[in-house]
Phi, psi and omega in degrees: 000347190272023191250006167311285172296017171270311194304316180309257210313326149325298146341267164326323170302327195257338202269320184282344193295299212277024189234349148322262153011277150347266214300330183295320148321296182306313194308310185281322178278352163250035154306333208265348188225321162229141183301301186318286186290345187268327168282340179282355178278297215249353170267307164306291136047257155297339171292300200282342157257353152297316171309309149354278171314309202282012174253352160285301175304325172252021154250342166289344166239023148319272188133206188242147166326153173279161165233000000 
């Protein structure tokens, strides 16, 4: 039962890398037309795929579930 939250947080790590990601894409193609929404887009974003990596680096040093 404990590889549960492992799995949850794997699971988060990827909804946040590509839901960054996502937003940064979005950020830069409508930069081209208001500046304003396109950084307001692409800063949050990017945070938010940073928030990712770094839930990568510490589920790598968790260790591997118990089973």
């Amino acid at each position: 039962m404990a590889a549960k939250p492992y799995a949850k947080l794997e699971g988060w790590i990827w909804v946040l890398i590509y839901g960054g990601l996502l937003l940064v894409v979005l950020g830069i193609v409508t930069g081209r037309e208001s500046a304003a929404l396109g950084w307001s887009l692409a800063v949050p974003g990017a945070v938010v795929a940073a928030v990712g990596a770094v839930l990568v680096y510490v589920r790598s040093r968790l260790g591997k579930p118990k089973t």
